[in-house]
N, C-alpha and C positions, 0 to 999 in steps of 0.2 A: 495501474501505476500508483496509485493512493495505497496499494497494497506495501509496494516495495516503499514509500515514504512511511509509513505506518512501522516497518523491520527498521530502518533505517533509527526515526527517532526514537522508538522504544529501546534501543539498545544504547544512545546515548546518558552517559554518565554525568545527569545534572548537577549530584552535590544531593547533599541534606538538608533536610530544614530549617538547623543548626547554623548554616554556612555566612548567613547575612547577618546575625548579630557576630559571628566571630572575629568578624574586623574589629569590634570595639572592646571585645575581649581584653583584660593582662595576659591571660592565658588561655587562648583560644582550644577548644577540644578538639580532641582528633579527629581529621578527618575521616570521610570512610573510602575506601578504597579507588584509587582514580584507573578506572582503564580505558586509554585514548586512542585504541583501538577498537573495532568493531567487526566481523565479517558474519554475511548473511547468505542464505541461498535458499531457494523454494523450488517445488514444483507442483505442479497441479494439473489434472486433467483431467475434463467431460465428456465420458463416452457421448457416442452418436445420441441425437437429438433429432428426431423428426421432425422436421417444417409441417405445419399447418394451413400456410399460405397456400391460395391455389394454384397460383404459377410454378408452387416447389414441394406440390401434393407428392407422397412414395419419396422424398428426397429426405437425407440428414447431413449435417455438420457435427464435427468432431473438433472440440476447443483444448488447447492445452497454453500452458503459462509457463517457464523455467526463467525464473532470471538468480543474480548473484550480485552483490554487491560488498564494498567495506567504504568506510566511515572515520573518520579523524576527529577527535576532539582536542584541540589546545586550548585550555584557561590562558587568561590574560589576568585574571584576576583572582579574589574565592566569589567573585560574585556577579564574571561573564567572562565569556570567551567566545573563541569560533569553534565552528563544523566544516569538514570536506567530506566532500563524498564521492563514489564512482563506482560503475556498475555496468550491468548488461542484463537486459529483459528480452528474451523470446517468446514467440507465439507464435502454436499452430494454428491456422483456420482452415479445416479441410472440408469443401463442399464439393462434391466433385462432380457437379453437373451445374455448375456456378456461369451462369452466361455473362458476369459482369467482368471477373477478372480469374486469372488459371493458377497465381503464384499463390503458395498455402503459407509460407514460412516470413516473418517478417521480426525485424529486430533492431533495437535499440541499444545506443552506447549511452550511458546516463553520468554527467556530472554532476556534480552540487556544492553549491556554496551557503553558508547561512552565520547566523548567531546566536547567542540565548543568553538570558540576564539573570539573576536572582535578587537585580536593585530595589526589587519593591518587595516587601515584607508578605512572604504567604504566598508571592506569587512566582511561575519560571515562564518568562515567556520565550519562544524561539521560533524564528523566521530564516526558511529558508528558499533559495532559488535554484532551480533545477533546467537542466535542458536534456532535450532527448533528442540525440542524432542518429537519423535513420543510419544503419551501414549499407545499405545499397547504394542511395543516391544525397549526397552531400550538398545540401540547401536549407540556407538558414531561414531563407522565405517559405518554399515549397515541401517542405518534407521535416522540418523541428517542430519540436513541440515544447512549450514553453510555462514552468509550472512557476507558482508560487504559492509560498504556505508560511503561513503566519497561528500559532498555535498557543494561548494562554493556558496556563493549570494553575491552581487557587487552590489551597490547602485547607480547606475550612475547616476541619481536624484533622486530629492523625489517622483517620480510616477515611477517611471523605474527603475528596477531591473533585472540585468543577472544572471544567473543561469547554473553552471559548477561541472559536477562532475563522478561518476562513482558507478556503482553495482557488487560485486563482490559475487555468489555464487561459491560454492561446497558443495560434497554432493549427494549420491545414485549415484556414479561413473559416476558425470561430473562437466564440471566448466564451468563456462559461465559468463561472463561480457559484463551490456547494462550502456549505455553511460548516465549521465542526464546533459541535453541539454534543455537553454532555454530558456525564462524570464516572469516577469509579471509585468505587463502597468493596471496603473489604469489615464485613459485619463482625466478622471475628478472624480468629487465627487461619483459619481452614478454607474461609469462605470468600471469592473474589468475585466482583459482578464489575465488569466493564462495559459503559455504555456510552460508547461515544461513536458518534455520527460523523462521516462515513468510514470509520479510522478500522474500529472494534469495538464488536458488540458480542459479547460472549458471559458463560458465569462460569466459576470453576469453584471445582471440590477439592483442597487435597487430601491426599489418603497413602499409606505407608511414610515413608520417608522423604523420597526422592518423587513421585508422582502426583499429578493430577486429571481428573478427569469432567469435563463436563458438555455444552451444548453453547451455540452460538450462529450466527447469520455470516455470510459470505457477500459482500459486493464484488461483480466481474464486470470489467468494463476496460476495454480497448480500442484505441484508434488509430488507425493507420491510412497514406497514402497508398496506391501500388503502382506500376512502372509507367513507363509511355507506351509499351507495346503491348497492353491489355485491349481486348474486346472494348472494354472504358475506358480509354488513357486515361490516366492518373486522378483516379474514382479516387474516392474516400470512404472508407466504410468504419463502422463502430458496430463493437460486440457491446452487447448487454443482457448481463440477467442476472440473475444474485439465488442464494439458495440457504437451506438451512444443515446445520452438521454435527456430529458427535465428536469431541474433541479427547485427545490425551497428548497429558504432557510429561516432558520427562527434564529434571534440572536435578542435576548433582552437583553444580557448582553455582556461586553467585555469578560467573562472567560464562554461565554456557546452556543454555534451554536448545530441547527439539521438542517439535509440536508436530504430531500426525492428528487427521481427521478424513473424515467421509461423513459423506449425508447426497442430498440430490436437491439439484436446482429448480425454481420455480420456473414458469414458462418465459422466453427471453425473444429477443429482436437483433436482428443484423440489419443493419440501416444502410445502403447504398446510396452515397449522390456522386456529381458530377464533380471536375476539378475546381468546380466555385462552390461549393459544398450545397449546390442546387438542385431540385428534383429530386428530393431523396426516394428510394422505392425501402419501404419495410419488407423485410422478411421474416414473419413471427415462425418461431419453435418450441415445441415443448420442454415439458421436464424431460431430465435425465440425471443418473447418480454420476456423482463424483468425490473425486481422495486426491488429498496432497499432504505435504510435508513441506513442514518450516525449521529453521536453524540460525542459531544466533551465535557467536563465540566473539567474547572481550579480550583484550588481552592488555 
């Protein structure tokens, strides 16, 4: 889910650097181009993965991701406004000798609210609030997930930018906050290094025209309830693993990139507990390769 928030703000249209002195401007410069629209979609998926654990020795899972999403921006100002957003994230988990629950397919309706400023000189900050409703069973207690993100960037040059901020879920009885931590250095004309924690961490080259290519790390992590008529009524389980990937990218327009990669996953865990998110059982698995593809279009 940090994945599809990660498509979401990156394609927001903050404005220039320009933008905050231009209020006091006579003649303020032009701006650059405002597109307050956004629409994104991905897919991703991890062949079979062997369990290591004993209980699920000879057994694998098979993980895949699709969601799609679009995004709103209206200025209020040159120097803040709001964001909307709304979407749909799927997810395969296919174990099929799974004693805890049988359902593989699980899916989320995603809204979002937020804002972002450019009142402080050098800085954009933007905070947004997100929810995720199950489509099978409708609970705002028992089955939503409940995000928050709050995201500083710092212009410390024109090639250099820090990056500070924090992730705040709750939701299927826990709460957990990861830090984002980071920045991105583009050294020269060609050369882009993104590092920020848990957002994007990648570098890239470009090369021809229209192209880029480089290398980068994958965070995967999903959580889900599942029904009341499971072996576990209404378990809670979470994917995790993360992996490393070769990237290419393709951008002919300033409002339109697609990003294809592969590479393979380091070894990961499917966590099982109870409907109190108690007694968790791990179930560790290996590596396995995997490929997806990303897409951004402004409009």
């Amino acid at each position: 889910m940090k994945r599809w928030l990660a498509l979401l703000l990156s394609a927001l249209p903050l404005f220039g650097q320009d933008d905050y002195q231009a209020q006091f401007d006579v003649v303020p410069p032009t701006p650059p181009p405002l597109f307050p629209f956004s629409v994104s979609g991905s897919y991703l998926n991890v062949a079979n993965a062997d369990f290591h654990t004993p209980q699920a020795e000879g057994e694998h899972i098979h993980y895949a991701q699709y969601d799609t999403g679009i995004s709103y921006t209206q200025p209020l100002s040159c120097v803040w406004g709001l964001i909307f957003g709304a979407g749909w994230i799927g997810t395969l988990v296919d174990w099929q000798e799974n004693p805890e629950f049988n359902e593989t397919d699980f899916n989320y309706i995603n809204g979002q609210i937020g804002a972002f400023t450019k009142a402080y000189p050098d800085w954009t900050w933007t905070a947004t609030l997100g929810f995720f409703f199950d489509t099978e069973k409708f609970s705002l207690a028992d089955y939503t997930l409940y995000q928050l993100a709050v995201w500083g960037k710092y212009d410390w040059f024109e090639c250099l930018e820090f990056d500070v901020g924090f992730i705040f879920e709750a939701g299927l009885d826990k709460q957990k906050v990861w830090p984002i931590l980071g920045f991105v250095w583009n050294p020269s004309d060609v050369w882009h290094i993104n590092c920020v924690y848990p957002i994007l961490i990648n570098i890239k080259r470009d090369f021809l025209k229209y192209w880029s290519v480089g290398a980068g790390l994958q965070f995967l992590r999903n959580r889900h309830r599942v029904g009341e008529n499971e072996p576990n009524p209404q378990c809670i389980f979470e994917y995790r693993t993360w992996g490393y990937e070769g990237i290419l990218s393709f951008s002919p327009l300033k409002n339109f990139y697609i990003v294809g990669y592969g590479g393979s996953t380091f070894r990961g865990d499917l966590k099982i507990t109870n409907r109190n998110n108690n007694h968790g059982q791990h179930f560790k698995f290996d590596a396995a390769p995997y490929a997806g593809i990303d897409a951004v279009l402004s409009f």
